[in-house]
N, C-alpha and C positions, 0 to 999 in steps of 0.2 A: 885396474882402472877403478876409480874411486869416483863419486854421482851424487850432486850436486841438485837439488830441489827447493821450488819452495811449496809450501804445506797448505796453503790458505787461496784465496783471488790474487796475488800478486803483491809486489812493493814489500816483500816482507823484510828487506835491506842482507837479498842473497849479497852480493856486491861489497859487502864490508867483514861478510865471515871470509868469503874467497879470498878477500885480500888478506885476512888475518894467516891464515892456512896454505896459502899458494906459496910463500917460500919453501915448502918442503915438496914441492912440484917441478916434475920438469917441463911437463908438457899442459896446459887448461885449453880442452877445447869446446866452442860453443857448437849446442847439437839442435837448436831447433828455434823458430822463430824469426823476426828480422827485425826491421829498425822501428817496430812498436813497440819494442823491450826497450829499460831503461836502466842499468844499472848507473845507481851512483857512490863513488867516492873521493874521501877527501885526499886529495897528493898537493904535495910542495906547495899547501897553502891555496890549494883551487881546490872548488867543488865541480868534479866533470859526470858527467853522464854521460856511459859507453852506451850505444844504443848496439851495434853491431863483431865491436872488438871486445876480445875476448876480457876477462879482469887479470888475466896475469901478465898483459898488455903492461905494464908499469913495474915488471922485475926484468933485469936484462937477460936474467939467464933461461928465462922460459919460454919458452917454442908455443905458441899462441896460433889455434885454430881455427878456423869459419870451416864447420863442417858440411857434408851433402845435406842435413835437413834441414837447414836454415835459407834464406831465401835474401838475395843480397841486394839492395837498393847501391848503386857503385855510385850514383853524387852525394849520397849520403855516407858512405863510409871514405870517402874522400875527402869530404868535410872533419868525420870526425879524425880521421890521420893529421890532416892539418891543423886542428885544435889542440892536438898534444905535443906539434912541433912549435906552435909559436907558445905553448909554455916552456918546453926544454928543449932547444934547439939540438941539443947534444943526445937527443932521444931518438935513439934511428929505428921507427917501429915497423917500418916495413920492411926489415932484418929479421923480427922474430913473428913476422906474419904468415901464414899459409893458408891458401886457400883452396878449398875442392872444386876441384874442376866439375863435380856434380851439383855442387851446389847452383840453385834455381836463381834467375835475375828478374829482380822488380822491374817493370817498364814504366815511364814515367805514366803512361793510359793510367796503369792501374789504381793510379792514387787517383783519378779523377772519376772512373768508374765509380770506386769507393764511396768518396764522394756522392755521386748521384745516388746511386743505391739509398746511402744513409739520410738524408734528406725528403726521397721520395715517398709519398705514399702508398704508390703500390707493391712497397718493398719492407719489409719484418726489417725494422731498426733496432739494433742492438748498441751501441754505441763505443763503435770502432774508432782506432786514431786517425781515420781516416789516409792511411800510409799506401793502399793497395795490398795489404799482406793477406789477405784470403784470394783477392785475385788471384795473386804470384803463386798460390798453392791449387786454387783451383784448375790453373792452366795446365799446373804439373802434371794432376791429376787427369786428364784429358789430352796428355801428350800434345800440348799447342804451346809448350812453356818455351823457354830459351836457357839452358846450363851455362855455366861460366865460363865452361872449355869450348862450348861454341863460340863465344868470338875470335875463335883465331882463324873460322871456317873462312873461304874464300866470298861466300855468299852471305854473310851474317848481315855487313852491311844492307842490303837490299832486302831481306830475308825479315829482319826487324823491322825497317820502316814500311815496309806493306804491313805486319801486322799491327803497329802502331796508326799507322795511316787508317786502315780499316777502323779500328777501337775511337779513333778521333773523330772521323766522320759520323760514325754513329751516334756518339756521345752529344756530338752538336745537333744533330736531328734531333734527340732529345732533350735541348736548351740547355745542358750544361754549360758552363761560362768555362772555356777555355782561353790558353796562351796560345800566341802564335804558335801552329807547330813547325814551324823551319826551326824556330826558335828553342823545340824544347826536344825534338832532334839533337840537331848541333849539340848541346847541352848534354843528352845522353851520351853521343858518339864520343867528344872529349873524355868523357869518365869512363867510358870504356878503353880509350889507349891510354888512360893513367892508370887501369885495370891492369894492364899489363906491363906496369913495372913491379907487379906483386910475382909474388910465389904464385904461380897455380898448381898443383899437383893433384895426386891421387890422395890425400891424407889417410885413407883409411890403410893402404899399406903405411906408411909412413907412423902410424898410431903402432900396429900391430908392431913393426919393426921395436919401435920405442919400449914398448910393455915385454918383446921378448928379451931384450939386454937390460930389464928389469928396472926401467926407466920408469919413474913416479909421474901418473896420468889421473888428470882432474877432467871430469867431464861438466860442462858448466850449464844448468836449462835455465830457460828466459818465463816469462809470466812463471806458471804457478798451477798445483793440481787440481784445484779448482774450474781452472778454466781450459783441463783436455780437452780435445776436441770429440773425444770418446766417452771419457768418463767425468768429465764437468759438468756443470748445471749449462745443457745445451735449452735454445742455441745462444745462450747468453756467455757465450766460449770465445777461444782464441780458435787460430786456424792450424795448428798442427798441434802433436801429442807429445804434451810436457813432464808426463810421468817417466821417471827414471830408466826403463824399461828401453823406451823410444831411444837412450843415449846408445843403446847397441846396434839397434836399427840405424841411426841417422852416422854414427863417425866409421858402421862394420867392425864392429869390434862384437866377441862371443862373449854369452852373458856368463862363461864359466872364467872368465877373466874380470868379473866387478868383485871389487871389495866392499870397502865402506860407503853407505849410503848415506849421505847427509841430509838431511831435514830440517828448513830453518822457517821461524814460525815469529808473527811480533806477539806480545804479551796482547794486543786485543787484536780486533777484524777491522779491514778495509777491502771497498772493494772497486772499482771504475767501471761506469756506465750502468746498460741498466741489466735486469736477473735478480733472481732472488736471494734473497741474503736475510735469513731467518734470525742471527740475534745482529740487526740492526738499531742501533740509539737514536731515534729521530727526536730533533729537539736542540734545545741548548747546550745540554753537557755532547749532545756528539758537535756541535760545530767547535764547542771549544778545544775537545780534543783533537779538532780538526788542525785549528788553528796552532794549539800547541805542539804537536806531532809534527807540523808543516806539510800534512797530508795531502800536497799537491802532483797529479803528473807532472815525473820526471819530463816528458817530451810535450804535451798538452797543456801542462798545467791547469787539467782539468779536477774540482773537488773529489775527494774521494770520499764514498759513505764510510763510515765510522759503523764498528761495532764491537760485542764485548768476543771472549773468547768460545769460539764454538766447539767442545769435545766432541761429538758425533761425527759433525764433517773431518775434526782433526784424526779421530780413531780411521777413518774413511782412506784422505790422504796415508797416513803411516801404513795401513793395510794394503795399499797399488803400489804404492813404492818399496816398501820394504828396509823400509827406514831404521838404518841401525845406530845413529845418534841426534840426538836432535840439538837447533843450539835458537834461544831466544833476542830478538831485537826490542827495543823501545820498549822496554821494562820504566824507563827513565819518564818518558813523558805520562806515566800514570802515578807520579810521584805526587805526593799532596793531596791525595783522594781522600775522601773517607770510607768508600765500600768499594770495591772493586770486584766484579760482578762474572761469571762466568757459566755458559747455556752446560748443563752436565744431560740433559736427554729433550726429546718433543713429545707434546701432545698433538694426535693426529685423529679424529674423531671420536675424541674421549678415551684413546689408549695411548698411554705410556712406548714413546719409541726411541731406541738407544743405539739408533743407526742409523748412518744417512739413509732421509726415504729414497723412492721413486723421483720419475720426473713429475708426474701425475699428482702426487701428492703433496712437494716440498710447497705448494702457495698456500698451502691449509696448514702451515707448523705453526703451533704455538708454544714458544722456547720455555722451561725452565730455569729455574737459575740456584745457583747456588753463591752464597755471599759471601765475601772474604773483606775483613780489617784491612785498608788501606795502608801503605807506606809512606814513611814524609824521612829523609836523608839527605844528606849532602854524599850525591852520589862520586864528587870530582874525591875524595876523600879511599873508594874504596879499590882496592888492589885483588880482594882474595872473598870468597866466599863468605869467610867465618866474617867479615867485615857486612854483611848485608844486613839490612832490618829484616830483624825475626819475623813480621808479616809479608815480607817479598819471600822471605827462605821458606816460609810455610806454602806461598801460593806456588813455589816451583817443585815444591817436595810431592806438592798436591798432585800437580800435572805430571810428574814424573811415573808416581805411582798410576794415574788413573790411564794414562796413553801406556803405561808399560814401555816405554823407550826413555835410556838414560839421555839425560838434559848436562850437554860436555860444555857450553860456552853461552853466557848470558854478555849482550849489548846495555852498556850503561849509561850511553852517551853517544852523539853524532862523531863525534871526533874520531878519527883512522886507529887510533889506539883503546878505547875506549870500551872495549871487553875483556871479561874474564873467564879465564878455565873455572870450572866447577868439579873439576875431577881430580 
């Protein structure tokens, strides 16, 4: 089984190497996260964003997972099944769908929980998509959640809307502005018996089966190392654990069965909401880059801060995952610069630090930088490496050497096709 990361706070466009590399796959399965994730890519002429399906969702011959640690909002991934059918009608995807029966369900409460939370003052805002996805984990965590193989229990019905009912009542005591709940019931219950026109299974035998008849397995994670929920800049984190590691825990698979680990990193930093983010660009060159990049959430469309490329935390990510190729994005929208600027260690009370710090310490970093000659190319032009501007082939030779992990695939453009081997 082969493990699938991104390196940085998120968006680093995992979702476009996957699709480059999932033809040689039989199986991609997602192992963590839910529909706060947002993969996008370009098919048949559409821009989609999977927020919940897997990305090898768009080859017919790959068997596409929702594994136990992901956590499943069912109107929402019922939405997105139906976004892919009135593109290609002749796209039968809940064919190559499977779902774990372990896997955790989002309740409609918990996005309004969320909600309050985030808004409130007597509550640490960190700036969530507001989806319920720390709820749905927190429940887990407190055995008060609901599995996906429970709805077929004879009591599920009843069973949920007490605790929905409970979560509602409350929420109104506390003046959150709710919908009707008959209304948002009903709502749920629907998307639960369209739940069950899927696969539900055990996938984790079903994985191990695949990888024993030597079947090629992509394990696909959502957000980004940055934002563990263990080893991220807490609590400015996601709700479960996105490092490599977590893909043996959440689909059961043994970690003497991972091969290659993939690492994919954009050519600078982004990051959504708030936490610290040590080489951030405030100012006019980060909106523009903002602007140029299209650095908007996938599902929010909320800004993203902008920043240059950070070694420390990057040495940091490659060190928890174990990161055995790395491949770069949006090399392209830093074209036409004139310096291009990259943090190589921090000053932290007048010492020199070349590691990610502490918790304690990262709001006292002050980055250094090391400067690199800009690139300016017509990137639609190039095919192969020896084709790149000698100051983009210096800056990746750079990072090559200084992360110590080979750099196999550089992104040169948004378009589905628009990267190259480097190897």
């Amino acid at each position: 089984m082969d493990i699938l990361v991104g390196l940085q706070w998120g968006d680093e466009g995992k979702g476009k190497f996957i699709d480059k590399i999932c033809p040689n796959y039989h199986v991609v399965a997602r192992y963590n996260g839910g529909a706060n994730a947002g993969h996008t890519i370009l098919w048949n002429g559409h821009k989609i964003t999977l927020k919940l399906l897997p990305s090898g969702i768009f080859y017919p011959h790959i068997t596409n997972i929702i594994g136990s640690g992901v956590v499943i909002n069912p109107t929402q991934l019922n939405q997105e099944i139906e976004q892919l059918a009135s593109i290609s009608p002749d796209h039968d995807v809940k064919k190559q769908l499977l779902i774990s029966q372990k896997a955790h369900l989002v309740l409609p409460t918990d996005k309004y929980r969320d909600m309050y939370m985030e808004d409130s003052e007597l509550f640490r805002t960190i700036g969530t998509t507001k989806n319920g996805i720390g709820h749905a984990y927190a429940n887990k965590m407190l055995r008060q959640g609901f599995r996906v193989g429970d709805i077929y229990s004879a009591d599920f019905a009843h069973d949920v809307e007490q605790v929905m009912r409970r979560e509602y009542e409350q929420l109104s005591h506390l003046g959150q502005a709710l919908p009707d709940f008959n209304e948002i019931r009903r709502v749920f219950m629907a998307d639960i018996e369209r739940l069950k026109e899927l696969a539900i299974i055990d996938t984790e035998i079903f994985i191990n089966k695949a990888l024993k008849e030597d079947k090629a397995v992509l394990a696909e994670g959502a957000q980004a190392t940055m934002l563990d929920i263990d080893h991220g800049t807490y609590p400015y984190v996601t709700s479960s654990n996105t490092v490599a590691s977590a893909a043996c825990v959440s689909l059961g698979v043994s970690p003497h069965k991972v091969g290659e680990i993939y690492g994919v990193l954009k050519a600078y930093n982004t990051r959504v909401g708030e936490g610290p983010f040590p080489s951030e660009i405030i100012g006019d060159l980060g909106d523009d880059l903002r602007i140029k990049g299209n650095e908007f959430g996938s599902n929010t469309k909320r800004p993203r801060r902008i920043g240059w490329l950070d070694l420390p935390a990057l040495r940091y990510a490659i060190m928890l995952n174990g990161i055995t190729q790395l491949s770069i994005t949006k090399s392209d929208v830093l074209n036409g610069m004139d310096i291009v600027n990259v943090c190589t260690h921090y000053q932290i009370e007048g010492k020199l630090v070349y590691d990610f710090p502490t918790a304690q310490q990262i709001n006292e970093i002050k980055p250094h930088w090391k400067v690199f000659s800009g690139w300016n190319t017509d990137f639609s032009k190039i095919k192969e490496r020896e084709q790149l501007p000698y100051e983009l082939d210096q800056y990746i030779s750079y990072l090559e050497l200084e992360l110590e992990t080979p750099i196999s695939h550089l992104s040169i453009g948004p378009e589905r096709d628009a990267i190259i081997s480097l190897k």
